[in-house]
C-alpha positions as CSV (number, residue, x, y, z in Angstrom):
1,X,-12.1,3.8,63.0
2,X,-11.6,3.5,59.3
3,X,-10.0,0.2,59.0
4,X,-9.7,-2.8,61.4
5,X,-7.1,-5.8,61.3
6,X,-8.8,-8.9,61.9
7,X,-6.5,-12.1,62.1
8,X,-8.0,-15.4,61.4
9,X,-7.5,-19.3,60.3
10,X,-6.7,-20.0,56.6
11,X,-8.8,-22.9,57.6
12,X,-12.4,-23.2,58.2
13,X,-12.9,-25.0,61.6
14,X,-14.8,-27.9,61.9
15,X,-18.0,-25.6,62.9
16,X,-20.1,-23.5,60.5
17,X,-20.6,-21.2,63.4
18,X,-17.0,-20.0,62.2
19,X,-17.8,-19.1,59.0
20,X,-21.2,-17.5,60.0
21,X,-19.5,-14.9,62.7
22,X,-16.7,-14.2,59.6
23,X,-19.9,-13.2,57.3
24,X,-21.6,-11.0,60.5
25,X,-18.2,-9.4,60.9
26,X,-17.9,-8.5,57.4
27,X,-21.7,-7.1,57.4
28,X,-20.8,-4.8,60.4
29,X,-18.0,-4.0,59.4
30,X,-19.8,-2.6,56.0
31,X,-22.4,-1.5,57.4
32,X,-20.0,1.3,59.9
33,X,-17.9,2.0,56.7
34,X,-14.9,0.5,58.0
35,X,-12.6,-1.3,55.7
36,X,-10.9,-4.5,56.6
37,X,-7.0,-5.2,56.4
38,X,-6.3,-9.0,56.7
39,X,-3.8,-11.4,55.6
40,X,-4.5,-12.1,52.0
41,X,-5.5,-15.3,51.5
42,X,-8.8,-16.6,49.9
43,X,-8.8,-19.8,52.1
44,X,-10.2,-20.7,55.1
45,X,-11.7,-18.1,57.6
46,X,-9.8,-15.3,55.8
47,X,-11.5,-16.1,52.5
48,X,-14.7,-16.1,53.8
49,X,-14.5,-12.7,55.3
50,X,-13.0,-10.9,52.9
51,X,-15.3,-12.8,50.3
52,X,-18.4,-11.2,52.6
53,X,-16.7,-7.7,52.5
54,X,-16.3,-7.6,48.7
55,X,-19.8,-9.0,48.3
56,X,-21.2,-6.0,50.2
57,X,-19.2,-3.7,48.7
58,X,-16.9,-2.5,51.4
59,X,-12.9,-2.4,51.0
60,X,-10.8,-5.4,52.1
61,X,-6.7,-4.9,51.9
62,X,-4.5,-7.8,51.9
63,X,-1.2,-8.2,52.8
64,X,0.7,-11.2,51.9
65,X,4.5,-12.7,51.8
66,X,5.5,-13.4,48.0
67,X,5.9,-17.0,49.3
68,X,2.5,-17.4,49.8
69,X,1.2,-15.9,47.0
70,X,3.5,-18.0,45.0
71,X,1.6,-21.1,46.2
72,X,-1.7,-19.4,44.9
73,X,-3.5,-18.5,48.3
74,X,-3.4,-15.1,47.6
75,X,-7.0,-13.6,46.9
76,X,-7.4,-12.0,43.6
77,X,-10.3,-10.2,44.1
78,X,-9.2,-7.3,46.6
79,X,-9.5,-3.8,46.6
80,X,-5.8,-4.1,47.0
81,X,-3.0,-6.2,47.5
82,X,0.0,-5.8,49.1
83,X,2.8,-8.4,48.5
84,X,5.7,-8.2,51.1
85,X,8.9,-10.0,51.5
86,X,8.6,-11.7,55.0
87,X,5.9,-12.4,57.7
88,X,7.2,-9.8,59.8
89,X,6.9,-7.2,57.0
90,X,3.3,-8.4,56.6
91,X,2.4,-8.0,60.3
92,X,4.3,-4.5,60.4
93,X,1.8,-3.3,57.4
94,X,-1.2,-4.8,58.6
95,X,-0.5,-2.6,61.8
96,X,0.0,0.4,60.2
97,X,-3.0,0.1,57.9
98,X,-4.9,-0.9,61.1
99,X,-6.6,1.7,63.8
100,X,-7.6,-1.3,66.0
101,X,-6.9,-5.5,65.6
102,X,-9.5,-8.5,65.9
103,X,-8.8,-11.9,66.3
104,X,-11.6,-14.6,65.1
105,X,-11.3,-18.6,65.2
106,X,-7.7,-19.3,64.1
107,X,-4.5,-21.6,64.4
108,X,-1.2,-20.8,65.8
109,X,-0.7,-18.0,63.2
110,X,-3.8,-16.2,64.3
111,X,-2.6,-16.1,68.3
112,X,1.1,-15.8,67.2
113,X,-0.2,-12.7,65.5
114,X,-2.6,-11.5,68.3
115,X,-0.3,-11.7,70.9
116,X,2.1,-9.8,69.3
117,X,-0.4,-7.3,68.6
118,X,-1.3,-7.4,72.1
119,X,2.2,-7.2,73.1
120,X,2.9,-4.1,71.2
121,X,0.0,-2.3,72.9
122,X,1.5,-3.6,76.1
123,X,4.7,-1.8,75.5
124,X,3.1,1.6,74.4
125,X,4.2,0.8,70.4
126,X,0.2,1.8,69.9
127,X,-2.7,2.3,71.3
128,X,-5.0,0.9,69.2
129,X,-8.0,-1.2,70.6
130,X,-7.4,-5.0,70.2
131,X,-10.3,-8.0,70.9
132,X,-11.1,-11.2,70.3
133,X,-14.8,-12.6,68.8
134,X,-15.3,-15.7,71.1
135,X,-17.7,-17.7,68.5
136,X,-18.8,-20.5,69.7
137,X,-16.9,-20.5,73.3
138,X,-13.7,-20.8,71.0
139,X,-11.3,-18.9,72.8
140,X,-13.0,-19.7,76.6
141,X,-9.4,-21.1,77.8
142,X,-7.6,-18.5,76.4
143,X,-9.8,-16.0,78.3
144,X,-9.5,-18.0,81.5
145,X,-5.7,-18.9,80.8
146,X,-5.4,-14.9,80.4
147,X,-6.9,-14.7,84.4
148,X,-4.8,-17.7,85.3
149,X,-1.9,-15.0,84.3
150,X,-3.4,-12.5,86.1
151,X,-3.7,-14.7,89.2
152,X,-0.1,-15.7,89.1
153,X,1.2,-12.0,89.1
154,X,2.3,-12.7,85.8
155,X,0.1,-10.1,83.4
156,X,-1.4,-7.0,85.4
157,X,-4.5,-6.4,85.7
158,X,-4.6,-3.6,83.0
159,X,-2.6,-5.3,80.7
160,X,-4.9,-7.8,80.5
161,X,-7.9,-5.5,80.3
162,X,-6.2,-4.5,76.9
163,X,-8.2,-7.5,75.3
164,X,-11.5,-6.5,74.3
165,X,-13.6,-10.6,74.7
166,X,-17.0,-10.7,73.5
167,X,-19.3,-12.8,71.6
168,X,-21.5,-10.2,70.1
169,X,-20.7,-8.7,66.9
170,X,-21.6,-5.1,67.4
171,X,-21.1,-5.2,71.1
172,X,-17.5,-5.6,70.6
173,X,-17.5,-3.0,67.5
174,X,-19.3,-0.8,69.7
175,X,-16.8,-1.2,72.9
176,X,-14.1,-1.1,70.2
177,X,-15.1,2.3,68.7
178,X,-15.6,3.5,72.6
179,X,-11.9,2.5,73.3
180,X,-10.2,4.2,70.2
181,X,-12.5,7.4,70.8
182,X,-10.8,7.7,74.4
183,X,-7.5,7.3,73.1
């Protein structure tokens, strides 16, 4: 994989443990050479990671709607930045930069986002590996809401195995890496 999507909160969270998995995802990521494509902004979640990719010297790519940037949330220190017209532009570009998609800590925009994602691989648009990085038992519900789904005959069984959940870092870089390769 050479560059991997991660959607996150342009807020911080009320936990530090948020900010810390941001800064161990940017050091792995680094660390395998594999650049990050994100939103854009330098607040929040997203700031922090793409502050702890630049500051180890690996590539970070934003992509960004004018109207945000307008209200200065862009991040000016990026390898590059890609301003598009609309939020569905951005999302389109960000999938096409992107050989696999991770969601951390976020708000509505960050599941809006993942689900999609998800959705996409659902309906054969990709194949690229998607996960979540459960810090701090964040996204617990969501995991059970997902076998809730399951349960009700609603989501199959193999769509819902097209979520990669885990805590670790480098486990889920690892079973991320494992996926694409089989692809």
């Amino acid at each position: 994989m050479q560059r991997i999507c991660v959607y996150c909160g342009s807020g911080a969270g009320r936990r530090d443990d948020y900010r810390q998995a941001a800064r161990r995802l940017a050091s792995a990521l680094v660390e395998r050479n594999i650049g990050l494509v994100y939103g854009g902004a330098s607040i929040g979640i997203m700031g922090e990671l793409a502050d702890a990719v630049i500051a180890e010297g690996g590539e970070v790519i934003g992509v960004i709607p004018q109207d945000l940037a307008d209200r200065e949330v862009a991040h000016a220190g990026l390898s590059e930045l890609r301003v598009v017209a609309t939020m569905h532009q951005r999302k389109q570009v960000m999938a096409e930069l992107a050989d696999g998609f991770i969601a951390l800590p976020g708000g509505l925009g960050t599941l809006e986002e993942l689900f999609e994602i998800l959705t996409w691989a659902q309906l054969g648009y990709h194949r690229k590996p998607c996960a979540l990085l459960n810090v701090a038992g964040y996204y617990d519900h969501l995991s059970a809401f997902l076998q809730h789904g399951v349960a009700e005959q609603f989501v199959s069984p193999a769509h819902a195995r097209l979520l990669q959940i885990a805590s670790d870092v480098p486990q889920l870089l690892a079973t991320m890496e494992q996926d694409a390769a089989s692809r």
